[in-house]
C-alpha positions in Angstrom: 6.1 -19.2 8.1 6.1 -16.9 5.0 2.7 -16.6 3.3 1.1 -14.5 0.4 -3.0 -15.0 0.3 -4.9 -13.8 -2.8 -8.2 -12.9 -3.2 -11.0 -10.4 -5.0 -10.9 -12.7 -8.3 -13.8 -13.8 -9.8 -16.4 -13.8 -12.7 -16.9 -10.1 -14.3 -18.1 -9.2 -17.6 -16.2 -7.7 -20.7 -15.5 -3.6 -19.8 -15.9 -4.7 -16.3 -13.5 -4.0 -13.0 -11.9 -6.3 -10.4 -9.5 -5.4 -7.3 -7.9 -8.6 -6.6 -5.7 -8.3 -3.2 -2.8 -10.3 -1.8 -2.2 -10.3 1.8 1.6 -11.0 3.5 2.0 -12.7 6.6 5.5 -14.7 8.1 8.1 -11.8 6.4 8.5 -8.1 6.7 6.1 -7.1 3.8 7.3 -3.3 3.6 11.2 -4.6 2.8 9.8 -6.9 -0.7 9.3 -5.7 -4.2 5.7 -7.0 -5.0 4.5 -8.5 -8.5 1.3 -9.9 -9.7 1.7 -12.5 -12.8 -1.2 -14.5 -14.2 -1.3 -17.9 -16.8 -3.7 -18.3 -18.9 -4.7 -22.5 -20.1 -2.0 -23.1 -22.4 0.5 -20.1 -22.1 3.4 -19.5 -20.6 3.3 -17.2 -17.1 3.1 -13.5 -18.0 4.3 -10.3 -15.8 1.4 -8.0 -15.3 2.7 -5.4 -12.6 5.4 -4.6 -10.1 5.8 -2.2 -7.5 9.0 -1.7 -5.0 9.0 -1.5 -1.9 9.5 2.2 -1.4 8.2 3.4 -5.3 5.3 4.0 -7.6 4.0 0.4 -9.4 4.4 -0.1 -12.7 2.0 -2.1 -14.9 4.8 -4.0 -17.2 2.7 -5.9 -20.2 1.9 -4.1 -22.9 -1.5 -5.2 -23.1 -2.4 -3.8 -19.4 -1.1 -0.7 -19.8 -3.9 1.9 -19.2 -6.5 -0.5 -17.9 -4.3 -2.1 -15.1 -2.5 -0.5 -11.9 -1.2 -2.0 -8.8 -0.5 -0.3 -5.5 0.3 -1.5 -1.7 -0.6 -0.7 1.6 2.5 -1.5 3.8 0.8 -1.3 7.0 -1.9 -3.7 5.5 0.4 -5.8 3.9 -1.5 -6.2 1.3 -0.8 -5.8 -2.5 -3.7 -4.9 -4.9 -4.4 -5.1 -8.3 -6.5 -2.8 -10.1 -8.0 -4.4 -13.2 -10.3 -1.7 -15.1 -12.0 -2.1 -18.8 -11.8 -6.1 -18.6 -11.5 -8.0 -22.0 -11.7 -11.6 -22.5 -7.9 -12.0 -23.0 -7.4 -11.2 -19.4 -8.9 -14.4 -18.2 -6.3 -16.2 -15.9 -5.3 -17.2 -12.6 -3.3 -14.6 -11.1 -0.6 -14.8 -8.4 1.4 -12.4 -6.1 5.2 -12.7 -5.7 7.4 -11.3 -3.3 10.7 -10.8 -3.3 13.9 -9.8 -2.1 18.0 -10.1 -3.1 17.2 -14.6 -2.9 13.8 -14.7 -1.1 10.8 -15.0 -2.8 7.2 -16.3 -2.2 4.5 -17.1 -4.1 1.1 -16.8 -3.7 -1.6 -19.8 -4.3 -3.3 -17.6 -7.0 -6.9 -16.5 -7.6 -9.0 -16.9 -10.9 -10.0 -14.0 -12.9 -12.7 -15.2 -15.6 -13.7 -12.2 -18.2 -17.2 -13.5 -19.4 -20.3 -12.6 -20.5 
């Protein structure tokens, strides 16, 4: 059975770092393009990164550019998510999501609270 596990979320203050991770298990991890999207209380789901299977990751909000960057680790199948220079903004519960062609999973998320 297919299976994405977050963690590595948490409290942190404003200007502060986090490394959430997102383990695969039940699928060949190395074959998926990877993606980490948060939601925020009261707004819509948001794309923060992606990364293909075989390329560099790409941080794809504007508002995470230069502060966020995700990589993998195909023999760890694991996805991370580097979150530097925190703001307030950024609090959310974020999820990975694999996919690919029609096969996609989702992850059962992990909260990232910006707070001082």
């Amino acid at each position: 059975q297919a299976k994405l596990v977050e963690s590595g979320g948490g409290l942190v203050q404003p200007g502060g770092s986090l490394r959430p991770s997102c383990t695969a298990s039940g699928f060949v991890f190395s074959f998926y393009t990877m993606k980490w999207y948060r939601q925020a209380p009261g707004k819509e789901r948001e794309l923060v990164a992606t990364i293909p299977d075989d390329g560099p990751g790409t941080a794809s909000a504007d508002s995470v550019k230069g502060r966020f960057s995700i990589s993998r680790d195909n023999a760890k199948s694991t996805v991370y998510l580097q979150m530097n220079n925190l703001k307030a903004e950024d609090t959310a519960e974020y999820s990975c999501y694999a996919q690919r062609w029609g096969d996609f999973y989702w992850g059962q998320g992990t909260q990232v609270t910006v707070s001082s």
